[in-house]
ZAMARGU-4260 file (C-alpha; in steps of 0.2 Angstrom, whole numbers, plus 5000, padded with zeros to 4 digits):
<rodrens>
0) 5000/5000/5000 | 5006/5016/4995 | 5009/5026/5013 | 5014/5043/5003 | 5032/5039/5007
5) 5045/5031/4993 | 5043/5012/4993 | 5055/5003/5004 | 5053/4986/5001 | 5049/4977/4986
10) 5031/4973/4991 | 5028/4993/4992 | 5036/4994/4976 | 5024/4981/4966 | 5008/4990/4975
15) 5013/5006/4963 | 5013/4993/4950 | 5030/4995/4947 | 5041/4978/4941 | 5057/4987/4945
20) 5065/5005/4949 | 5074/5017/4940 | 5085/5022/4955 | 5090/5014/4968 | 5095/5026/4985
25) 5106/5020/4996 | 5107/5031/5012 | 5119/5031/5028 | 5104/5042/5037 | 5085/5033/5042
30) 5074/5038/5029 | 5066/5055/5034 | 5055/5061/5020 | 5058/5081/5027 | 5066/5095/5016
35) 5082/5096/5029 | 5086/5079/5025 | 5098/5077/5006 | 5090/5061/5001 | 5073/5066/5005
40) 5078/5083/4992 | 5086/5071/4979 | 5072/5058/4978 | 5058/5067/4975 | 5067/5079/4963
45) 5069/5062/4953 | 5051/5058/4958 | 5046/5075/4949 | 5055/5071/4932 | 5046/5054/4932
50) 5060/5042/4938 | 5055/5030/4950 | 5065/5030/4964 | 5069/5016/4981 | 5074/5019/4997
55) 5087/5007/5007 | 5090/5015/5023 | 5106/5009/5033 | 5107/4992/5022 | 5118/4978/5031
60) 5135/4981/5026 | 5140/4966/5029 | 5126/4956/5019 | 5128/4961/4998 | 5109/4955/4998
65) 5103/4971/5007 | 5104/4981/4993 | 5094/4969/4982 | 5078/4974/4990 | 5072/4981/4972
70) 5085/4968/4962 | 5094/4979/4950 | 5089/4995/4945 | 5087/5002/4927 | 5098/5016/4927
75) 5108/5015/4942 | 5113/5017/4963 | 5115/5035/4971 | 5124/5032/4985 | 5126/5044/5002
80) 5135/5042/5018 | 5120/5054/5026 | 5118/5072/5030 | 5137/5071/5039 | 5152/5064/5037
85) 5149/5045/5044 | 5166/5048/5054 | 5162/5065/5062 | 5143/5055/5065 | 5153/5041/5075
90) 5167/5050/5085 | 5171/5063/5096 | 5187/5075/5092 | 5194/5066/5105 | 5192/5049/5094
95) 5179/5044/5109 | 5165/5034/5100 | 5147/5045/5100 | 5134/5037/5112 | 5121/5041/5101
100) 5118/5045/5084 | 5104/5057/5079 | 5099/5052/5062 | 5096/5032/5068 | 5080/5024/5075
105) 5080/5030/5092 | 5095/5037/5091 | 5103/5022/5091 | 5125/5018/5085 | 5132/5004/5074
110) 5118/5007/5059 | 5129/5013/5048 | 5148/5008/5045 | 5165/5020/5046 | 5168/5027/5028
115) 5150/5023/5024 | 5149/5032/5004 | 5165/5020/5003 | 5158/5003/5012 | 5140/5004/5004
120) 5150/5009/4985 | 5160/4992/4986 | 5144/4982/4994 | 5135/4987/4978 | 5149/4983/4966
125) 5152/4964/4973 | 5132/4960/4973 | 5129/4972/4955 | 5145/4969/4945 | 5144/4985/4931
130) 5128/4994/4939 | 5132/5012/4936 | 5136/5020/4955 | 5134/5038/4960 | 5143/5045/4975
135) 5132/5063/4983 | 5128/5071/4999 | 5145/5078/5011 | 5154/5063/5014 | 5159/5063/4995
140) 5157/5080/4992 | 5171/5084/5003 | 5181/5070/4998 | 5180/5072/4980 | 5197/5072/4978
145) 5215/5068/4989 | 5209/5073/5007 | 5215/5074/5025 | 5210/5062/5035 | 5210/5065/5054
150) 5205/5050/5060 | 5219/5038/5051 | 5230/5055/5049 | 5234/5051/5033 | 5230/5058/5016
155) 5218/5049/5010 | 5214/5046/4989 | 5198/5053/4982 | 5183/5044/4988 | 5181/5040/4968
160) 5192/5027/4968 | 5191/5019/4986 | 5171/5016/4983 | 5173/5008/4965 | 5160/5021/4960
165) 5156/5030/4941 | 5154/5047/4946 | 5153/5058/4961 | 5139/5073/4962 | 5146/5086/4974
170) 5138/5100/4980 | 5119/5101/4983 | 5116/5092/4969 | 5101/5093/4959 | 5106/5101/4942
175) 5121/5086/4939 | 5108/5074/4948 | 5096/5077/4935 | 5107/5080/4920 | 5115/5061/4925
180) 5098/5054/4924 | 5094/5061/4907 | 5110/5056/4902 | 5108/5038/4907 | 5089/5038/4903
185) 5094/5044/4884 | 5106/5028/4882 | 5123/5035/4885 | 5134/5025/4897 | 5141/5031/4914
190) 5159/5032/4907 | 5153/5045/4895 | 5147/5056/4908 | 5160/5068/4908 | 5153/5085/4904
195) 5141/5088/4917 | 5147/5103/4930 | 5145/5096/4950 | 5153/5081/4946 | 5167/5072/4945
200) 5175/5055/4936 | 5190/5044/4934 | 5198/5043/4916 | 5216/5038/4908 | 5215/5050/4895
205) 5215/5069/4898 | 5220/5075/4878 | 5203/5083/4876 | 5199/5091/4891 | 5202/5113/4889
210) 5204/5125/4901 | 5212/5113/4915 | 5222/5115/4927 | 5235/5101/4934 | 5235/5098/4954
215) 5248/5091/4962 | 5250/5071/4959 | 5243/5062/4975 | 5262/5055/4977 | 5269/5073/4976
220) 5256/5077/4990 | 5260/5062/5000 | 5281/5066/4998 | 5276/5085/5002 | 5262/5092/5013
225) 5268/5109/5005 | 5260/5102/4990 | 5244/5096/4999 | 5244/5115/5002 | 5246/5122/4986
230) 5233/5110/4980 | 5219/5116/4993 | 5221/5131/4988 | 5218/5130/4970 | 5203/5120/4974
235) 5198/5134/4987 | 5200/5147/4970 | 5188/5136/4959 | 5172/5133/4971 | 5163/5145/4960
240) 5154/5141/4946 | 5157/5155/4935 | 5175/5157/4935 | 5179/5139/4941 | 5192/5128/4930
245) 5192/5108/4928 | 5205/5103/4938 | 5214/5085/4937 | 5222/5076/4950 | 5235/5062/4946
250) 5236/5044/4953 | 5249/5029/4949 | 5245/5019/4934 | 5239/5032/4925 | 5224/5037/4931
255) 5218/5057/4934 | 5201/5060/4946 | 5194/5075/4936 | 5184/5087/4943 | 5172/5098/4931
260) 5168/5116/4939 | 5152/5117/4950 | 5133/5117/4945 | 5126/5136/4944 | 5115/5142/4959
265) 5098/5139/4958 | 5085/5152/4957 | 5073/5157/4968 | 5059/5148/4959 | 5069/5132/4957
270) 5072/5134/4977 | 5053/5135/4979 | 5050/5120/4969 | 5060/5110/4978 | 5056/5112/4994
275) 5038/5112/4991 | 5038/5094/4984 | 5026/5084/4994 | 5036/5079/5006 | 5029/5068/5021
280) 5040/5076/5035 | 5040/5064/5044 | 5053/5048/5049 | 5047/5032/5039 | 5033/5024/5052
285) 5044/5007/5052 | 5054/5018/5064 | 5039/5020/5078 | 5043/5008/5088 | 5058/5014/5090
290) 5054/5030/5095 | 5058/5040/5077 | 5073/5047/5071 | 5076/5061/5085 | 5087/5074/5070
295) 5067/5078/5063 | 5064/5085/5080 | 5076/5101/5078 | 5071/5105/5061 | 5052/5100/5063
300) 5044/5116/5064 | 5060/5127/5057 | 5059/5133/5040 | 5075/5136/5029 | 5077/5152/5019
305) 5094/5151/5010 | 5110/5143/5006 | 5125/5146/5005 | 5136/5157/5016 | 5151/5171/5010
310) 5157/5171/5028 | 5171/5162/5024 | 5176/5155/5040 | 5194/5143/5037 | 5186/5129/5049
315) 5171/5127/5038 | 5167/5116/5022 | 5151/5128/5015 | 5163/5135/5004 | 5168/5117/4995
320) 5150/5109/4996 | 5135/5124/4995 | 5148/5136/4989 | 5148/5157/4993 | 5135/5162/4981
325) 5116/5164/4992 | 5104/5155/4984 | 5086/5160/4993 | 5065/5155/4992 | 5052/5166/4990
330) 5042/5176/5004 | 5027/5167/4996 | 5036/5149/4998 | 5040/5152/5015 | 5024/5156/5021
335) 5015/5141/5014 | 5029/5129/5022 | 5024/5140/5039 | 5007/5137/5036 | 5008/5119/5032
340) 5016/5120/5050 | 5003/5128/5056 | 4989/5116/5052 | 5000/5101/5061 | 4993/5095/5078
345) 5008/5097/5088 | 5011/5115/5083 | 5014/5126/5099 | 5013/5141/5089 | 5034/5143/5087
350) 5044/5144/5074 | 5060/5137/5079 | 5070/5144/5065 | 5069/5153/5051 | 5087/5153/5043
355) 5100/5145/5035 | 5121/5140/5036 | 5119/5158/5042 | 5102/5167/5045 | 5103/5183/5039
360) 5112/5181/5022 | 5098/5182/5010 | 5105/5190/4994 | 5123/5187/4986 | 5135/5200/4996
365) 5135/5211/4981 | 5128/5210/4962 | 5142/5206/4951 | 5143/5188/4960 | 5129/5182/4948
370) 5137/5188/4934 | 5155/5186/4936 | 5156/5175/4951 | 5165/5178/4966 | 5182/5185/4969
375) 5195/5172/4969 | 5208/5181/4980 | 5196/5192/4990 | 5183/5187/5005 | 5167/5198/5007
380) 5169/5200/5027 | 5189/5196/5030 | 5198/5203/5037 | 5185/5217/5033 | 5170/5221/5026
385) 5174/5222/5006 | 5171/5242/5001 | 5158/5232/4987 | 5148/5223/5000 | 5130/5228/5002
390) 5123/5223/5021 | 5106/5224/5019 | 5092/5214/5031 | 5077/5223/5022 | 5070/5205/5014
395) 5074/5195/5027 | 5068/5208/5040 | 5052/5210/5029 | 5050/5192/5027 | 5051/5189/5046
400) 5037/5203/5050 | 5029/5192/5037 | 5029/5176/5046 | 5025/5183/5065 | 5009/5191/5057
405) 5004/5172/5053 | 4987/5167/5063 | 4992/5153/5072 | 5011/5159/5075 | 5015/5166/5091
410) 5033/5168/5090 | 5046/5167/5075 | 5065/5162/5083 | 5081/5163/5076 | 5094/5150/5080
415) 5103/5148/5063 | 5119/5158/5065 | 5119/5176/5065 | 5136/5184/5056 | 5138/5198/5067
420) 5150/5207/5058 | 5137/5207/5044 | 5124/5215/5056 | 5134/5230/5062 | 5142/5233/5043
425) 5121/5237/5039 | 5119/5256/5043 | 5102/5253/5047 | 5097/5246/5066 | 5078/5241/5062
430) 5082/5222/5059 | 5095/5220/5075 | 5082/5231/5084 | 5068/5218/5080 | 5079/5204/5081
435) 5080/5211/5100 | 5063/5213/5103 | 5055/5199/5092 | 5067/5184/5090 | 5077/5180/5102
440) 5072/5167/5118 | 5081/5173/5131 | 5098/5171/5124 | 5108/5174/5105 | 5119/5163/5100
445) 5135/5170/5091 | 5150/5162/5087 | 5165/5175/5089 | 5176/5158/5092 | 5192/5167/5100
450) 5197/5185/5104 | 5215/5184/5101 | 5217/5192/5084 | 5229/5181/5078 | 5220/5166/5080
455) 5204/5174/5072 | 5217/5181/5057 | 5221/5159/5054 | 5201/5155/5059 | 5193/5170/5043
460) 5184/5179/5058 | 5184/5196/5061 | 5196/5206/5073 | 5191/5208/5091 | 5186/5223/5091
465) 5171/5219/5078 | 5165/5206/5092 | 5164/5219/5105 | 5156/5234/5097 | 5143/5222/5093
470) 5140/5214/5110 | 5140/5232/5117 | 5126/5238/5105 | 5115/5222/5111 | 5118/5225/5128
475) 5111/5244/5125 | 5097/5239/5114 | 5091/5226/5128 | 5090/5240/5139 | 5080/5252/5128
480) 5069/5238/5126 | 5067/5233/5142 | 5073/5217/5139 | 5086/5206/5148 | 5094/5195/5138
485) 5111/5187/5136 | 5123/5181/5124 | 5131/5165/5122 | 5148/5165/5112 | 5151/5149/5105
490) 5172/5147/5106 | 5185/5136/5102 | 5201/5130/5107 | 5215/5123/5099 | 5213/5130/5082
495) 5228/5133/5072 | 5238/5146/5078 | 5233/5146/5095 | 5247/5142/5109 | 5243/5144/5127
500) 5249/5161/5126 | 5231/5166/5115 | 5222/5153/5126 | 5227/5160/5141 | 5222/5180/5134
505) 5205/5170/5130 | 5203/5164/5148 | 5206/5180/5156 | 5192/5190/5145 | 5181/5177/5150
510) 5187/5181/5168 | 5185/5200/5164 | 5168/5198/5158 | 5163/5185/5170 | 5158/5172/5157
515) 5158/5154/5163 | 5156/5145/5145 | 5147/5126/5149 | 5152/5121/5130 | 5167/5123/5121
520) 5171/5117/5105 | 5191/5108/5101 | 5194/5111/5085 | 5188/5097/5077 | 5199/5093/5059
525) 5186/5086/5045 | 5188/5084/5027 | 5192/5099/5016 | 5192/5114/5025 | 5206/5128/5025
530) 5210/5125/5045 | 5213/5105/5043 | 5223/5109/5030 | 5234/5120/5041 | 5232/5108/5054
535) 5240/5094/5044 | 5253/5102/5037 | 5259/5117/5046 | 5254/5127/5032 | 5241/5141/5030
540) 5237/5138/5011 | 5234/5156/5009 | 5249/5165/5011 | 5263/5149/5013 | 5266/5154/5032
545) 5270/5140/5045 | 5255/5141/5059 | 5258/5133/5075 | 5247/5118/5077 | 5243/5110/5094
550) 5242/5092/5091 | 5246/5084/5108 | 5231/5077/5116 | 5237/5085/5133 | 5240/5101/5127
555) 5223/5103/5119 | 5216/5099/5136 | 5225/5113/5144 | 5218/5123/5132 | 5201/5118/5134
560) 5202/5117/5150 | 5206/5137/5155 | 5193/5144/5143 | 5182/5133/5157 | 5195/5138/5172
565) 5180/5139/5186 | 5176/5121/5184 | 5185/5112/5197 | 5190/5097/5189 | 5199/5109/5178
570) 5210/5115/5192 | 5226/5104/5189 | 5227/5107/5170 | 5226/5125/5171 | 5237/5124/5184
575) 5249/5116/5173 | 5247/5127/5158 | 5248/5143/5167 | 5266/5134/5172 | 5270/5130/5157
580) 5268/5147/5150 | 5277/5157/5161 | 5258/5165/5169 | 5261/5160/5189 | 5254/5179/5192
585) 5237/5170/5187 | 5237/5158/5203 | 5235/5166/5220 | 5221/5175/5229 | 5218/5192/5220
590) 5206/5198/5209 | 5215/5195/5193 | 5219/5175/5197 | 5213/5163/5186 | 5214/5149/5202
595) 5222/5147/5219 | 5236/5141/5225 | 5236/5120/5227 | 5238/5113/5247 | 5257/5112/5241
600) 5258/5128/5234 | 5254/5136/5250 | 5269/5151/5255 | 5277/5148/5236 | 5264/5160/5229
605) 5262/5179/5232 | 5247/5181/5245 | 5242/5197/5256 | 5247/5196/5272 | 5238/5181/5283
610) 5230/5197/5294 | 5221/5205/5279 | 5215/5188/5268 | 5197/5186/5269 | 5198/5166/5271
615) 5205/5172/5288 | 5195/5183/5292 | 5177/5172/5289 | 5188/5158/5298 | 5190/5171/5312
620) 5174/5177/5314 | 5167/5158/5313 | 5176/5154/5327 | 5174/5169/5339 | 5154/5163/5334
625) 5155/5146/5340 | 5165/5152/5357 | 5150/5164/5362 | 5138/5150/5358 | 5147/5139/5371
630) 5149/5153/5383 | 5130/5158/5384 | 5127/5140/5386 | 5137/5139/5398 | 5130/5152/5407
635) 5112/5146/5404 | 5108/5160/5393 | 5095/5157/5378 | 5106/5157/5361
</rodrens>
């Protein structure tokens, strides 16, 4: 019986009348048919077009039978590890194994392999033989071709050739999705697929392909992380899909991974098809039993705007997978997906969201982008805000005003990220007024990452100063509003150019504003991103300089552990660190300590004279209590 949902076993498939599928989709992720989710967009794209489409949620791995549910398909397998990186899914930073995992049946571990694209590419090539095989969503994406790879800390080939699979679609996917259909719909087979932009393929022969450009051999990178460097960053200056080149990476025996330039953006009607397919959103109801697939609960009642992101921060992958370029739906397509909301039993009245990879970016940062691209060598906000920029939240503000006015909507939240050196680069206050006085639930959540400017110059952010005139203007505009609300600074440690020296300058601003941050984020090394790039090889790609990496698993919890110096268990390592660097004025009992002296510490470190401490004089006074109490007693006095 058809449920509304693609079929997920053969039976489901025979009651469309169906005798066999065009595609099959294999995903690493529960099947969740929601808009948030990649397989959910990728499918019912193909849906639309006519294909017919089954879904193998987290197949056995271990059993070439489990991805036989449908037999073989007509045209082919698409193949994704889930909407994240199947290792950063499975383990801390720390290499500590995850106790849960948000996109299984009740949260549950072990449903989907390490390496996933790669496990499930090979499973299907041992049961299917020739079958063509598509690699999409992030895992491939970001390890189309050579890659770091933290968690083996090796470089790693392109996923290409570990999975055994035809082509990779990188990127968000639909325009080379589509196009690989047609192609292999039309007749043509899956080797000749090497013309369509978002993807990329394995070949021996490079004479016919123009305007390319040669990257480093994987053995040069492997003899030389400076090469690894040089690489990056000519992959860094061709995400765009306007001034992008073909680039080819060379392996032994003559074979070249070949990357063809990106897909163009979509526009803002193709963004409102898509996310107004008829989507169930909702987890598959085999997963009830199991209490559903808890990711749907974030994203239930959140609504997303744009994509793409021109902040450019160094530890983030948008650049390489949704690219710089905004790509944003229509007021009007916004407001039915609210409504749609609206109408569902368990509505509250809340919007949790209304945003993107970052909130308020709703237009390209300046008109040229969607003719000529982005600048190669130039970032819109870094290290400032580019003269050509236009900081403007008149749409998004308009479209938000929109959405509260909703019947049925009592409040509209923002918890996407805010850019906040966006927000005070717009001359105008009405959105971060509003934004004040409308969206916010009790706290905003901003990521400054660090306040030592030398880290944020290696991290992409904005200087210091940026940070603080903005959290100043939110602190007054509280209090005009009569509102009390905080701020909550996400920050990191260990990044790239941070030695205890800059954690250490961290710690006492925290001390100095009397922050006590309960989460901090290591920096966490994942695949194609400028800051694992310096992390691996010592190198920042942008200008050649050697950047100081912190690597040793003991020094990173130092550093951890002072920008959380009022958590006792923290004591001994900051103790340490503060050693280690020279900063023994930060332990003792004054104003400006980080943490006290240790038992054995006691006479080794400065401390006011024994009269004057105010541990003496409580002690003291506690004492000359209890002797009064006695004495009264004593004396038969009432106490």
């Amino acid at each position: 019986m058809n449920n509304g949902f693609l079929p997920v076993t053969a039976k489901e498939m025979k009651a469309r009348g169906w005798d066999g599928v065009d595609f099959v989709y294999v995903s690493g992720d529960a099947y969740v048919d929601h808009p948030s989710f990649g397989h959910a967009i990728i499918t019912r794209l193909l849906e639309a077009h006519g294909y017919r489409v089954g879904m193998i949620a987290q197949p056995d791995w271990k059993d070439p039978e489990s991805v036989a549910v449908f037999g073989r398909p007509a045209l082919g397998f698409l193949v994704s590890a889930g909407n994240m990186d199947s290792m950063v899914n499975h383990y801390y930073v720390s290499g500590r194994r995850r106790e849960s995992d948000a996109y299984s049946p009740g949260g549950q571990t072990g449903r989907r392999p390490d390496h996933a694209a790669v496990v499930y590419g090979n499973l299907i090539r041992r049961r299917y033989g020739d079958v063509p095989v598509i690699l999409g969503g992030i895992e491939a994406s970001l390890r189309r071709l050579a890659h770091y790879d933290y968690w083996s800390d090796t470089l790693k080939r392109s996923i290409l050739l570990d999975s055994q699979a035809d082509l990779i679609s990188y990127g968000m996917g639909e325009r080379s999705i589509l196009a690989i259909a047609e192609a292999l719909k039309s007749g043509l087979s899956v080797r000749d697929l090497v013309f369509i932009p978002g993807t990329v393929y394995r070949t021996r022969d490079i004479s016919g392909i123009c305007e390319s450009i040669l990257l480093p051999s994987f053995v040069q990178m492997q003899r030389e992380k400076r090469a690894y460097a040089e690489s990056f960053l000519i992959q860094y200056e061709n995400t765009d899909p306007y001034t992008g080149h073909t680039l080819l990476e060379e392996y032994p025996d003559g074979v070249y991974v070949v990357q063809n330039p990106p897909s163009l953006p979509l526009t803002m009607q193709e963004m409102d098809d898509i996310y107004e397919f008829p989507y169930m959103r909702a987890c598959h109801p085999s997963y009830e039993s199991a209490g559903g697939v808890p990711a749907i609960r974030e994203i239930r009642f959140s609504l997303t705007s744009c994509r793409g992101c021109f902040g450019g921060c160094s530890f983030c992958a948008l650049t390489f997978h949704q690219g710089r370029i905004i790509q944003a739906r229509s007021h009007d397509s916004l407001c039915r997906e609210a409504e749609i909301m609206i109408r569902d039993p368990e509505f509250k009245g809340y919007l949790h969201d209304v945003g993107g990879p970052t909130a308020n970016f709703r237009a390209p940062s300046c008109e040229k982008q969607l003719v000529t691209g982005v600048c190669k060598n130039r970032q819109c906000l870094y290290p400032s805000v580019c003269p050509g920029l236009t900081a403007d939240h008149s749409d998004y503000l308009a479209l938000l005003r929109r959405l509260r006015a909703l019947p049925g909507v009592k409040k509209v939240f923002i918890r996407s990220g805010i850019r906040f050196d966006y927000l005070m680069a717009d001359a105008d206050d009405t959105f971060f007024r509003e934004l004040v006085e409308h969206h916010i639930s009790g706290q905003l959540k901003v990521a400054p990452e660090h306040i030592a400017d030398v880290v944020l110059a290696r991290m992409g952010k904005p200087r210091h100063k940026v940070y603080e005139a903005f959290a100043a203007k939110y602190q007054k505009l509280n209090g005009q509003l009569g509102k009390k609300q905080f701020l909550v600074p996400y920050l990191m440690s260990s990044h790239p150019g941070s030695t205890l020296k800059e954690a250490i300058a961290l710690a006492e601003y925290l001390r100095d504003q009397r922050q006590s941050p309960e989460q901090v984020q290591d920096f966490y090394p994942t695949p194609s991103t400028l800051s694992t790039v310096m992390y691996y090889t010592g190198i920042d790609p942008r200008n050649g300089q050697h950047v100081y990496v912190c690597k040793n698993p003991h020094e990173k919890a130092m550093q951890r552990a002072l920008i959380q110096y009022r958590d006792p268990k923290n004591r001994a390592l900051v103790r340490e660190a503060l050693t280690l660097a020279g900063r023994r004025d930060l332990i003792g009992f004054g104003p400006a300590c980080l943490i006290r002296p240790g038992k054995n510490e006691q006479g080794q470190e400065h401390r006011p004279d024994e009269k004057n401490t105010p541990d003496k004089k409580r002690r003291h006074k506690k004492k000359k209590t209890i002797r009064n109490i006695h004495k009264k007693r004593k004396q038969g006095d009432s106490v």
